[in-house]
Structure formats: structure tokens, C-alpha cells
N, C-alpha and C positions, 0 to 999 in steps of 0.2 A: 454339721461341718461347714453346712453354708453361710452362717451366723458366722463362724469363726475364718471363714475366708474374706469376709466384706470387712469382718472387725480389722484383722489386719489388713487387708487393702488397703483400707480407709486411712488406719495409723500410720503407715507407710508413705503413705502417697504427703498429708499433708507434716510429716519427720523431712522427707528429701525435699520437698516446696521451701520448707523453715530454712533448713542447713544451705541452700542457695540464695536464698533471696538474703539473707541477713549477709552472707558474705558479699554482694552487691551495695547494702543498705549502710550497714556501718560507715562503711568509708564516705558515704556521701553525707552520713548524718555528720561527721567530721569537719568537711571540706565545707558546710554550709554554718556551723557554729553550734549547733544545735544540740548542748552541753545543760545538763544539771543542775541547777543554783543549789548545791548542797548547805542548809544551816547550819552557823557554827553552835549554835544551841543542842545539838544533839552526840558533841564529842566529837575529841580531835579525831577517834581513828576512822570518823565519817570524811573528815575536810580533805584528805589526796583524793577520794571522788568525786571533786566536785570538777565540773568540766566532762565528767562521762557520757558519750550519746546517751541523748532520751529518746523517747518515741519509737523505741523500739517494740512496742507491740506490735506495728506493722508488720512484725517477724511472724507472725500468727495468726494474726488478722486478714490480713492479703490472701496467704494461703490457704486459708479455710476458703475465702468469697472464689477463687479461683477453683477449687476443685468441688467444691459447687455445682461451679457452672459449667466444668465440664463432665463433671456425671450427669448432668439434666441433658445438656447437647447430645451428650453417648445414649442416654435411654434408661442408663442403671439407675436414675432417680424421678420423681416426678416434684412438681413444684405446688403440695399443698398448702391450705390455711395457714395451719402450724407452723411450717416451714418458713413461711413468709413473715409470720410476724418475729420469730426467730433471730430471721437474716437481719428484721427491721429493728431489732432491736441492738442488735448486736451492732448492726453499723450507725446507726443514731447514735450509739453512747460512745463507738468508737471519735465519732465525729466531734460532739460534747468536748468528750477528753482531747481529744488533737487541736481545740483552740483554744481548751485551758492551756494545754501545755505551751502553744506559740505564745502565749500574752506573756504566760513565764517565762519564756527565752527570752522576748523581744525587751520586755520590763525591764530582767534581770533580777528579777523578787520570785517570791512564791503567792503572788496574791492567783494570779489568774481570773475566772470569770466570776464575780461580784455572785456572793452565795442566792440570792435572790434570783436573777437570772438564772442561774443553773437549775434551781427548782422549778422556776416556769418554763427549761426546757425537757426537764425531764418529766414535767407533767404531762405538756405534750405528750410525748413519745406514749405514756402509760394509757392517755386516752384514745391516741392510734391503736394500742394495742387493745385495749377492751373492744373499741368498733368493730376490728376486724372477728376477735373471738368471739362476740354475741353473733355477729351477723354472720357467721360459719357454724352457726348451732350450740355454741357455747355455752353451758350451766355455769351463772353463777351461784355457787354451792362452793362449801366448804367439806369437802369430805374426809372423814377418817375412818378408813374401811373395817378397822383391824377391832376400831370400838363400836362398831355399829351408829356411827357420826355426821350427820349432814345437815349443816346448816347453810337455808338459802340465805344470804346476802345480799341479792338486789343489785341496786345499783353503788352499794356498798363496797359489793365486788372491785369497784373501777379503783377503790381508796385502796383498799387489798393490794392491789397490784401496784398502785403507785411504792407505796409503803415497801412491800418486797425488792421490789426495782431499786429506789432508793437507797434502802437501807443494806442491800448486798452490796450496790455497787461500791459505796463507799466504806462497807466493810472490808474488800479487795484491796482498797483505797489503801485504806491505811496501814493492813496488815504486808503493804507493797515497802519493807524499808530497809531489806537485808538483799545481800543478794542470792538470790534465787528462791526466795522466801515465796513469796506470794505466785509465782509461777508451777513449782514443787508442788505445793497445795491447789491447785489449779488442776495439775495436770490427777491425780487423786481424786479432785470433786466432780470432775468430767468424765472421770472413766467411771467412776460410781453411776452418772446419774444416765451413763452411755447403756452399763448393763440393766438399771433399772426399764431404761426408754426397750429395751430390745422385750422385756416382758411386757408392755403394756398393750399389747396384739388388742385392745380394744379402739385405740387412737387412731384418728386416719393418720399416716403421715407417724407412725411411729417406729421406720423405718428410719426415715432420713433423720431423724431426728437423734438417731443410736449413729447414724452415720457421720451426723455433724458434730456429735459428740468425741466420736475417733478419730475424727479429719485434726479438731481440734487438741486433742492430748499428744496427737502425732506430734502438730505444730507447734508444740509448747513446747514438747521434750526437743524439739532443734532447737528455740529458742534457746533455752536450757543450757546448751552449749556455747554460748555465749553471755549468759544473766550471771549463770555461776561463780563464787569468787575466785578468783578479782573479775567482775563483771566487765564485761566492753560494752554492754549497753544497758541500759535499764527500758522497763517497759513503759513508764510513763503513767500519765491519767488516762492516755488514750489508750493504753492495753487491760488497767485496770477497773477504770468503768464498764468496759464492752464487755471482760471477763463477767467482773460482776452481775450485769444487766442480762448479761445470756442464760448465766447458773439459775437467775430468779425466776427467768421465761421457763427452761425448762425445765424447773419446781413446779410451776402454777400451769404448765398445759399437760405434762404427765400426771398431776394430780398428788404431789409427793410432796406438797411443800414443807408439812411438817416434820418432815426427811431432809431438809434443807437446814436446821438446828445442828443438827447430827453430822451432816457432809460438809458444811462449809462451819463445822464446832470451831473449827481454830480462828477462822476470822469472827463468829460472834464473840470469843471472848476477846479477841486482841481490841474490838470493839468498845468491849463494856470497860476493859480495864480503862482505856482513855475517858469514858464516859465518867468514870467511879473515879478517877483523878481530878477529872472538869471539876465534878458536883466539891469531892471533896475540898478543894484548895479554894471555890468561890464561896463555898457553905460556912465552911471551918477553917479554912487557912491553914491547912496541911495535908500532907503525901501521904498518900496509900502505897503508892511506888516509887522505888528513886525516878522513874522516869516513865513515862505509857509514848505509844503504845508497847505493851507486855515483852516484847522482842528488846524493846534498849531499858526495861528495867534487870534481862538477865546480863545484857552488856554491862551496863553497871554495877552486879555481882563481879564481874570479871570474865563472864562466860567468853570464849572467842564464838564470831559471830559462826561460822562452819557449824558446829557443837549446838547454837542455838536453834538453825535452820535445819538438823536433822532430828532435833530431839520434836521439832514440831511437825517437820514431816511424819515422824512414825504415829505422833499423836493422831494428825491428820488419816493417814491411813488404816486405824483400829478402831475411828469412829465411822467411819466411812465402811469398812468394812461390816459393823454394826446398823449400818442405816439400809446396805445392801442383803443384810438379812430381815429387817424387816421388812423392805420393800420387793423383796422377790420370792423369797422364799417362806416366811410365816404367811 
């Protein structure tokens, strides 16, 4: 019962943090410009969006760092390894995405930070994070318990983690193009990997870590009340890198990454289908889908976009529910 008192705390505490701070934040994201450059390449019924506050991840973002730190102040939490690299990942990539996003305001394009830089800064961040997890006792190992699985990795491990980090975050990225798409599945991937973190009684730090899981899905579902369509704000790069950078951290410190295929399923395919669009159109010079990523090819059947965003949320939730049987209870 005491699991399920902190669970909701947690979800509570960072739901009412959300639902306040956006009713502050919106208006000011307003009053400073700081509006959407919507492409007319992706169809007209995207173009009355354009001009929507961005950077609205700070609806979730904030309120996780804040109650944080006031359960560390209060005593309900302690501030381990884990936790730390966690936090650091989370605000690193929140950080990433918040000056991609200002280059795209200020611009008025969608380039933002030159893909090169981006790399070398999210490399960084990956090898902050291998530092602190070798030097906290950290196995690099690959393990998969269920097959009897362990391959060391080395310093291999450090690629691993770039790789996962990377390749989440910008899977978030792009599956961010509906509204309330990418946040819905968010809030799903977090509460999976929150029940998973609550079983892992071997991890130091796999408390807060089920805690930071619920602070956060609290903080979604307020967002949520705003992403929704017709959206009043979208999350940005800055809510969608730090989503993604976070899901990947805690894949690879609970030990579940291969749990991460299955929990965050909707964002690897929306993923590949842009990928399998790329290759196709430079290979061959044609479509695989009227459009990627996978969300504005059902647009383009005629899907309305509501229809599309819950047909992928239930997806999202029966893999997820799937990944949570593997990972707790088999």
C-alpha cells in the first residue's frame, strides 16, 4: 500500500505543478513570440498552427526538477548515482532542445542547431554519463535475464549509451507531430518503466527512480491538458529530446533496454517509416508512404488527426503493457 501511496503522491504532486505552471507559461510564451514555424510541406490542416507557443515542455520539465527537490529537502528521497545522472540527462537534453528551439524562433526556419553540433553535444552528455556510471560501480554488460544473456561491452558500453540516447531522443522527436501524440505515449512509456523501476529492489536509487517516473507522467497528463487538440502549446525539441534522453537513461540503469523496443514500439516505428521513406525516395525514387513520419501518412488516407492519436495511443499501451510483463512479472 506504501508503493501505491508514493505512486500517487508522486503523480499528483507533479499533475497539479503541470496544471499551474502552464497556466503562468503560456501566456508569457505568447507575449514574447515564441510561436511555431509550422511547414506548409506537411498540409494545409497543419498551417492555422502555425504561430502556436513552443517550448512548452517546460510544463513538465520544471515540475519534475522542482519536486525533486523538494522531496530531497523533506527527506522522502535521497540523491543517488542514478538519480543524478538521470536529472543530468534530462536537463542536458532539455537544454539541447531549448536552443534548438530559440534559433528556430529567432531564424524563423526550422533549421535550428547545425546536426553536427547536436552530435557533439549529445555526446558529451553520453560520456558524462558512462563517467559517473563506471565510477558508481557500474557493469558494462549487456544483459538479458529472461535468455540466460550477458555480454560484456567494455568500453563499448559508452557507444551503447550514446546510441540509445540519441536514437530515443530523436525518436520522441519526431513522433512529436500531432497534437498530443508524442506526450500520450510518453505519459504510457513512463508509467511502464515507473512500474518496471518499482521491481528492480536490486538498484540503489530504484526508488527515486519509480518516483521520477510518476512525478513525471503526473506532469505530462497536466501538460496534456493543454497539447491536446486544438493544442495551446506544443512541447517543442526541448520537451521532446529530454522526454527521449530520460526513457533511454532509465532503459540502460534498470537494465530493461531491450524493454525499450516494446515501450517506446510506436516511436521506433514512426522512426523507421521515415527512415524506409529516406532510403526509398534516394535509392529508388519513390514512396513507401504518402508521407512519414507514419502519423501524416494516415493524414493523408483522410484519417482526422484525434482518430490517429488514439488509435496509436492504444497501440502504445498494449505494447507497453506487454513489455511490463515481461519485465516484472515473467
Amino acid at each position: 500500500m506504501l508503493l501505491l501511496a508514493k505512486t500517487a503522491m508522486a503523480m499528483m504532486l507533479g499533475f497539479v505543478f503541470a496544471i499551474g505552471f502552464g497556466w503562468f507559461l503560456i501566456p508569457l510564451l505568447r507575449k514574447f513570440h515564441f510561436g511555431q514555424n509550422v511547414s506548409h510541406t506537411i498540409g494545409e490542416r497543419h498551417l492555422k498552427k502555425n504561430g502556436t507557443p513552443t517550448m512548452g515542455g517546460l510544463i513538465f520539465i520544471v515540475p519534475v526538477i522542482i519536486s525533486i527537490i523538494l522531496l530531497w529537502i523533506r527527506g522522502s528521497i535521497t540523491m543517488n548515482s542514478n538519480l543524478i545522472i538521470l536529472l543530468f540527462v534530462f536537463i542536458a537534453y532539455a537544454f539541447l532542445g531549448f536552443v534548438d528551439d530559440y534559433l528556430k524562433i529567432k531564424f524563423k526556419n526550422n533549421k535550428g542547431i547545425p546536426i553536427s553540433t547536436k552530435f557533439v553535444a549529445q555526446m558529451i552528455i553520453a560520456i558524462v554519463f558512462f563517467y559517473i556510471f563506471m565510477s558508481n560501480g557500474g557493469k558494462s554488460v549487456l544483459e538479458i535475464s529472461s535468455l540466460g544473456i550477458n555480454i560484456k561491452l567494455g568500453w563499448i558500453f559508452g557507444l551503447f549509451i550514446l546510441f540509445l540516447l540519441v536514437g530515443t531522443s530523436n525518436a520522441v522527436n519526431i513522433t512529436d507531430g500531432l497534437d498530443g501524440l508524442a506526450g500520450g505515449l510518453s505519459v504510457i512509456a513512463f508509467l511502464a518503466y515507473g512500474i518496471i523501476a518499482w521491481n528492480t529492489t536490486w538498484l540503489e536509487g530504484y526508488q527515486e527512480i519509480a518516483i521520477f517516473c510518476f512525478i513525471l507522467v503526473g506532469s505530462l497528463m497536466g501538460f496534456l491538458l493543454y497539447n491536446t487538440h486544438p493544442a495551446k502549446v506544443f512541447m517543442g525539441d526541448l520537451g521532446s529530446l529530454a522526454l527521449g534522453g530520460a526513457l533511454a537513461t532509465i532503459a540502460i540503469i534498470t537494465r530493461h533496454e531491450l524493454s525499450l523496443a516494446l515501450i517506446g514500439g510506436v516511436f521506433v516505428v514512426e522512426t523507421l517509416s521515415s527512415a524506409i521513406q529516406i532510403i526509398a525516395i534516394r535509392k529508388f525514387n519513390k514512396k513507401i508512404f504518402k508521407m512519414a513520419p507514419l502519423h501524416h501518412h494516415f493524414e493523408q488516407l483522410g484519417w482526422d488527426e484525434n482518430d490517429i492519436v488514439k488509435l496509436f495511443w492504444v497501440v502504445g499501451l498494449l505494447l507497453a503493457m506487454a513489455a511490463i510483463t515481461y519485465g516484472v512479472w515473467l
